[in-house]
Residue frames relative to the residue before (quaternion, step in Angstrom):
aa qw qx qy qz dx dy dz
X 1.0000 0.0000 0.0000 0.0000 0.00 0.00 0.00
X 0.5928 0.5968 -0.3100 0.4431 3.92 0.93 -1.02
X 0.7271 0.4846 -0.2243 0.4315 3.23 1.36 -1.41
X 0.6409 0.5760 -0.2976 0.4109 3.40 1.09 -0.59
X 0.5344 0.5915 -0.2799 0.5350 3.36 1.58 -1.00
X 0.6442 0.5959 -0.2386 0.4160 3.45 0.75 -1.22
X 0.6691 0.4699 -0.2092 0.5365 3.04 0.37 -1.25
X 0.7529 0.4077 -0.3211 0.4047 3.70 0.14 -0.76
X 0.6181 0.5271 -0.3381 0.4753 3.79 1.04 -0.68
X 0.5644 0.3780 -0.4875 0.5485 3.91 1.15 -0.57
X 0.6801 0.4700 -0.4931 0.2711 3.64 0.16 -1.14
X 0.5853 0.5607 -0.4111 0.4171 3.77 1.20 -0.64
X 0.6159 0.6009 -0.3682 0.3521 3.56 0.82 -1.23
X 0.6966 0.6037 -0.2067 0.3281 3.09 0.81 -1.83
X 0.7563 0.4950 -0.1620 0.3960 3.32 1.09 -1.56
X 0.4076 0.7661 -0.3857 0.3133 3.63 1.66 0.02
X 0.6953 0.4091 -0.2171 0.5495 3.26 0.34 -2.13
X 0.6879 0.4400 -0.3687 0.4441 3.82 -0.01 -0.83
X 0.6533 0.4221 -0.3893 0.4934 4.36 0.62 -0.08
X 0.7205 0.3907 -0.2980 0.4893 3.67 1.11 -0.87
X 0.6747 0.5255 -0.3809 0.3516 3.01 1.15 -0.04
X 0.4429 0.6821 -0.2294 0.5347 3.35 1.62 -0.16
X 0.7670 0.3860 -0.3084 0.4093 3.25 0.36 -1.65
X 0.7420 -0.4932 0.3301 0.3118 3.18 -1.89 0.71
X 0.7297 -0.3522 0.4887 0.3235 3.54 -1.41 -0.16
X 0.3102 -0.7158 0.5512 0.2960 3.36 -0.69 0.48
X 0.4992 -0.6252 0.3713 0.4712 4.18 -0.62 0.44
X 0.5703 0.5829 -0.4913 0.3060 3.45 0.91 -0.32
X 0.5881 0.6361 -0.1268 0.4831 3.51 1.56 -1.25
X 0.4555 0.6611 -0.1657 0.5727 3.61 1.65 -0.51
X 0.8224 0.3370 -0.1113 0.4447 3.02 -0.15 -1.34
X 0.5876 0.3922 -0.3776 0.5986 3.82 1.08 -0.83
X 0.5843 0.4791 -0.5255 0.3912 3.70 0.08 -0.33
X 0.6645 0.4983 -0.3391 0.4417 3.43 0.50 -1.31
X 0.6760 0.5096 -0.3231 0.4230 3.55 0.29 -1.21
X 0.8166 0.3388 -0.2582 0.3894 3.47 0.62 -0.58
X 0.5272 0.5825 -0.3468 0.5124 3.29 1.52 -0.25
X 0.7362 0.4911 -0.2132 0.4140 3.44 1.23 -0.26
X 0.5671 0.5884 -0.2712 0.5085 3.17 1.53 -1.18
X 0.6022 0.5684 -0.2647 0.4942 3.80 1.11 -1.46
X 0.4736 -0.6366 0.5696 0.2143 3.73 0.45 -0.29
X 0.4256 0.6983 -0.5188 0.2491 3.74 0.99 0.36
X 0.6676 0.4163 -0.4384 0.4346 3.60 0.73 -0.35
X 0.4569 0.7218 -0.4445 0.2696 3.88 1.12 0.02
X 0.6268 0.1660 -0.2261 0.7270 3.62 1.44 -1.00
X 0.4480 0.6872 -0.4079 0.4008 4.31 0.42 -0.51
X 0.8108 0.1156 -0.1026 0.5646 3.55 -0.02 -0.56
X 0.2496 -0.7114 0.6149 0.2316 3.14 -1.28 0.65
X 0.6849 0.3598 -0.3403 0.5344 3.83 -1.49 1.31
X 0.5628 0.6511 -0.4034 0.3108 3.84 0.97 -0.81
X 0.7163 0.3559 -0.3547 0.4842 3.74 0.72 -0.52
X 0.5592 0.5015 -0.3943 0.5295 4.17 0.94 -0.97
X 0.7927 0.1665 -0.3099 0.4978 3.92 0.46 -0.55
X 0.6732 -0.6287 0.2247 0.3178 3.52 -0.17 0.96
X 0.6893 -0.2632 0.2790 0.6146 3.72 1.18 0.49
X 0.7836 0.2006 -0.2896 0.5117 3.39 0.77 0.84
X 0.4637 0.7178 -0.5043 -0.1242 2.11 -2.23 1.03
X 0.7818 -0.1949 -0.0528 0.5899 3.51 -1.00 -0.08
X 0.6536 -0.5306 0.3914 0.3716 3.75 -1.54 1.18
X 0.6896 0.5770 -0.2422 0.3645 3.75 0.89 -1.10
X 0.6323 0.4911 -0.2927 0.5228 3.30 1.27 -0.73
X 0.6621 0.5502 -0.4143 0.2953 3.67 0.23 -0.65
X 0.8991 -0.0107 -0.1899 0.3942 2.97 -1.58 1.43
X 0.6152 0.5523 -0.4640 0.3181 3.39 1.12 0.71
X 0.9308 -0.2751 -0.1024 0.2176 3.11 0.68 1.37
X 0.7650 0.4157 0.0341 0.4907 3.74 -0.22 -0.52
X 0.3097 0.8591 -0.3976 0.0894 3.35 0.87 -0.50
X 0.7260 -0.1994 0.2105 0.6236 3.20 0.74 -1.87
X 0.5320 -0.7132 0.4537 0.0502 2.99 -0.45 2.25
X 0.3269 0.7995 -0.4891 -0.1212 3.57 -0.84 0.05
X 0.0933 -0.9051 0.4085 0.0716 3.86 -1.09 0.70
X 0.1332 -0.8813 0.4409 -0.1054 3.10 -0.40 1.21
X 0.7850 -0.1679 0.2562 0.5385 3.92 -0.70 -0.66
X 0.4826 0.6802 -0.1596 0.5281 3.53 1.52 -1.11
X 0.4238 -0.6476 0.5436 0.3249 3.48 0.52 -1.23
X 0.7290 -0.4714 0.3282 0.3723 3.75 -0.63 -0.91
X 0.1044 0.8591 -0.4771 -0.1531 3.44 -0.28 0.84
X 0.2217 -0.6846 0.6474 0.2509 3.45 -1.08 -0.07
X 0.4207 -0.6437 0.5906 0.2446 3.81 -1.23 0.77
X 0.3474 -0.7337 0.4457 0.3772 3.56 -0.35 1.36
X 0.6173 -0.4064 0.5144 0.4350 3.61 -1.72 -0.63
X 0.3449 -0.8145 0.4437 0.1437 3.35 -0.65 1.15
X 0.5232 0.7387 -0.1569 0.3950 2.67 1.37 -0.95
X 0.6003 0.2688 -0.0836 0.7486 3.73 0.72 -1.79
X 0.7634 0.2909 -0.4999 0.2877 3.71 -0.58 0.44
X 0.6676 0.3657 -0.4830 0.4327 3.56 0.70 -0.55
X 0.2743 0.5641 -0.6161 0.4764 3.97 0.86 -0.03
X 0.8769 0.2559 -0.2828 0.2925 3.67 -0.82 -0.70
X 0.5290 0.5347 -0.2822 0.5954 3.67 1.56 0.13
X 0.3148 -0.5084 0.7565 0.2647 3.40 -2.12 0.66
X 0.7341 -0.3261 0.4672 0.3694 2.88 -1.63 0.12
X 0.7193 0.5191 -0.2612 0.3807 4.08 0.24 -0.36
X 0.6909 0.5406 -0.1652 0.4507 2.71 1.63 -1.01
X 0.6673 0.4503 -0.2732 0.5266 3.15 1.45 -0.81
X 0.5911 0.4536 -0.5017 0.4395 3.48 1.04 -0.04
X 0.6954 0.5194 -0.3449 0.3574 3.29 0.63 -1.02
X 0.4675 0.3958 -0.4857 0.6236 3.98 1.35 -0.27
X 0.6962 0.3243 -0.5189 0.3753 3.61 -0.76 -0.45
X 0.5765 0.5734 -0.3879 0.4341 4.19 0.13 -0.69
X 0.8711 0.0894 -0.0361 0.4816 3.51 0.76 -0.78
X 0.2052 0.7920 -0.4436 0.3658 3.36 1.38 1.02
X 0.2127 0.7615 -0.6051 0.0934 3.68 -0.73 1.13
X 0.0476 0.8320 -0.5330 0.1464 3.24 0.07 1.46
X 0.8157 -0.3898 0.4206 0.0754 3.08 -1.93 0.48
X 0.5575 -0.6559 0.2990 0.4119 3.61 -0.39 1.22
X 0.7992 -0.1624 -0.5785 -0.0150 1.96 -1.70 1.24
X 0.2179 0.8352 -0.4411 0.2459 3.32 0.68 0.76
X 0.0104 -0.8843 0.4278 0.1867 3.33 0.18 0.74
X 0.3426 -0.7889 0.5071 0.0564 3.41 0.61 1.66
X 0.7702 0.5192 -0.1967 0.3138 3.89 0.62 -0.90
X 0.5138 0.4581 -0.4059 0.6012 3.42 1.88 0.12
X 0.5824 0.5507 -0.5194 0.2962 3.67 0.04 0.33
X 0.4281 0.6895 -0.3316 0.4810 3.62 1.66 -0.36
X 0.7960 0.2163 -0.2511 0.5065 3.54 1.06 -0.57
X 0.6755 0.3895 -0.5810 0.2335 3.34 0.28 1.17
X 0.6755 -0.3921 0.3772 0.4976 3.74 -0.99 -0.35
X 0.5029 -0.5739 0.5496 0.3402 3.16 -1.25 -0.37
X 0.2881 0.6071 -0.4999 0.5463 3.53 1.41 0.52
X 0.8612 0.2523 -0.2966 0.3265 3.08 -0.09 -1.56
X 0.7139 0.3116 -0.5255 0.3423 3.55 0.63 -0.23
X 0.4441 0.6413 -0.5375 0.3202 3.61 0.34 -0.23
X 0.4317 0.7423 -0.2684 0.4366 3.38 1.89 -1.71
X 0.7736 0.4925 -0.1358 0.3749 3.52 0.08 -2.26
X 0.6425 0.6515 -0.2421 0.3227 3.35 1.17 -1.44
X 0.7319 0.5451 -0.0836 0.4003 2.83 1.01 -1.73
X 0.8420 0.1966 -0.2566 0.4318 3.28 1.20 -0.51
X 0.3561 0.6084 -0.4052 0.5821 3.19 1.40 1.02
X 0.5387 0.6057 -0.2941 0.5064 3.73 0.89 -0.10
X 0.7169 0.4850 -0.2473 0.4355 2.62 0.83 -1.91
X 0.5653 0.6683 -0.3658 0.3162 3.76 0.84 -0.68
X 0.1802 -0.8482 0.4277 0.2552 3.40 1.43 -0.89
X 0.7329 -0.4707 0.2602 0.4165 3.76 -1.00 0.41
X 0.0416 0.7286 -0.6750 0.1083 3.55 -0.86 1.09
X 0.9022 0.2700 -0.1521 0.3000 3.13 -1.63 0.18
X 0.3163 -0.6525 0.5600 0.4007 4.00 -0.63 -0.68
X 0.5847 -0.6286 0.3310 0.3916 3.36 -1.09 0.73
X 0.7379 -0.5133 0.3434 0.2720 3.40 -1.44 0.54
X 0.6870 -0.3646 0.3961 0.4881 3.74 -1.24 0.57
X 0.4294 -0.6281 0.5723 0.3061 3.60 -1.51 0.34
X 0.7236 -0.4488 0.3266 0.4104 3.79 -0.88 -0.44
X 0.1916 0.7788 -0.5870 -0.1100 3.44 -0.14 0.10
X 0.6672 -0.5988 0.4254 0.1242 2.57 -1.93 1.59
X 0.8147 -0.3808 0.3017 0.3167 3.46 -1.50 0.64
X 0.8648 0.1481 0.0574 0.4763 3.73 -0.02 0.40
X 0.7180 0.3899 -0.2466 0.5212 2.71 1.46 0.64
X 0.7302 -0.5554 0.2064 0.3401 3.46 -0.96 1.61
X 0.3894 0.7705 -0.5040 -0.0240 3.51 -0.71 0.52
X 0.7781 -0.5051 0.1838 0.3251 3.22 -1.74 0.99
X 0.3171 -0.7189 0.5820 0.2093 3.63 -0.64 0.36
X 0.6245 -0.0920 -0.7315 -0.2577 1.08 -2.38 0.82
X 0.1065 -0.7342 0.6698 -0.0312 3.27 -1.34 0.87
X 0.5179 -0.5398 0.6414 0.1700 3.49 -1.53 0.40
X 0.0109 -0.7129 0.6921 0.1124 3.79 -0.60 0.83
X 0.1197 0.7756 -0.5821 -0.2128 2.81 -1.51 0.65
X 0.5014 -0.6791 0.5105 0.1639 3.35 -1.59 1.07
X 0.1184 -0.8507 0.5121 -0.0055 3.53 -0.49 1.54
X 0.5363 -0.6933 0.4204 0.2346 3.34 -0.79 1.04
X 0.4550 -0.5294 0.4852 0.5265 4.02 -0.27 0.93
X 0.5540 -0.5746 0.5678 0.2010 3.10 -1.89 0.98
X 0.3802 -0.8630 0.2167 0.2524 3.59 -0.49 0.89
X 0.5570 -0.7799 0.1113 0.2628 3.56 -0.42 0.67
X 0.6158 -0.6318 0.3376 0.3281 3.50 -0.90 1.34
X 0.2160 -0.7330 0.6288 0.1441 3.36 -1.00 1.10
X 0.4040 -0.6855 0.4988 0.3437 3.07 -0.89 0.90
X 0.1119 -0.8268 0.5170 0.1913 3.56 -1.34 0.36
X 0.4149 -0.8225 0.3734 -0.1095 2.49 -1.76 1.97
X 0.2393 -0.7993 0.5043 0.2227 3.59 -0.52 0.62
């Protein structure tokens, strides 16, 4: 009987962390995602139509991808679907991809160093909350090679040259 009792108080213990970890976001935890998913400028290349319609748009469209295309020395990128990718992530994981994220113009991969792990957990959560939309974005295409419009080229100015320094 002790054992059965036992046995039922780990199965309770056990079954905790795994419900809070499930349960939703709290709206307060929402809303800072959102705010930061906006402030950052992610729905600028993220959503396709968001910059031609002044910062809006339809709920379905957001962050599912493609938005603003851009090609350069780099080749072609395409801004993946946020949406269908954190779906395949935990919350750790997507911090831990953002911590060690080194991506391709124009991504500005280097502003994610200044938040907490609140906020992305923050970002995560309210990007989830969006649920699966769209299909995932164009792949990369390499330098010199044909790709689908539409895209932004951009023409970079040679990188300027290293003076040697003299004593």
């Amino acid at each position: 009987m002790i054992k059965a009792i036992l046995a039922c108080v780990v199965g309770i213990l056990l079954a905790v962390p795994a419900y809070a970890a499930a349960s939703p976001a709290s709206g307060k935890s929402l809303k800072h995602g959102e705010f930061l998913v906006n402030y950052g400028g992610c729905h600028d290349c993220h959503t396709p139509g968001w910059s031609e319609h002044g910062g809006e748009a339809p709920k379905d469209m957001l962050l599912t991808g493609g938005g603003t295309n851009f090609q350069g020395p780099w080749g072609t990128t395409y801004p993946p679907n946020l949406r269908l990718y954190v779906q395949k992530l935990s919350v750790k994981e997507w911090i831990a991809n953002l911590r060690a994220l080194k991506s391709r113009p124009a991504m500005p991969f280097w502003t994610f160093r200044y938040l907490s792990d609140k906020d992305l957990t923050d970002m995560y959560a309210y990007i989830h909350s969006l649920g699966p939309a769209g299909k995932p974005a164009h792949e990369w295409v390499a330098p010199g090679q044909d790709a689908p419009a539409p895209y932004l080229k951009l023409v970079l100015p040679p990188p300027p040259a290293v003076q040697p320094t003299g004593h």
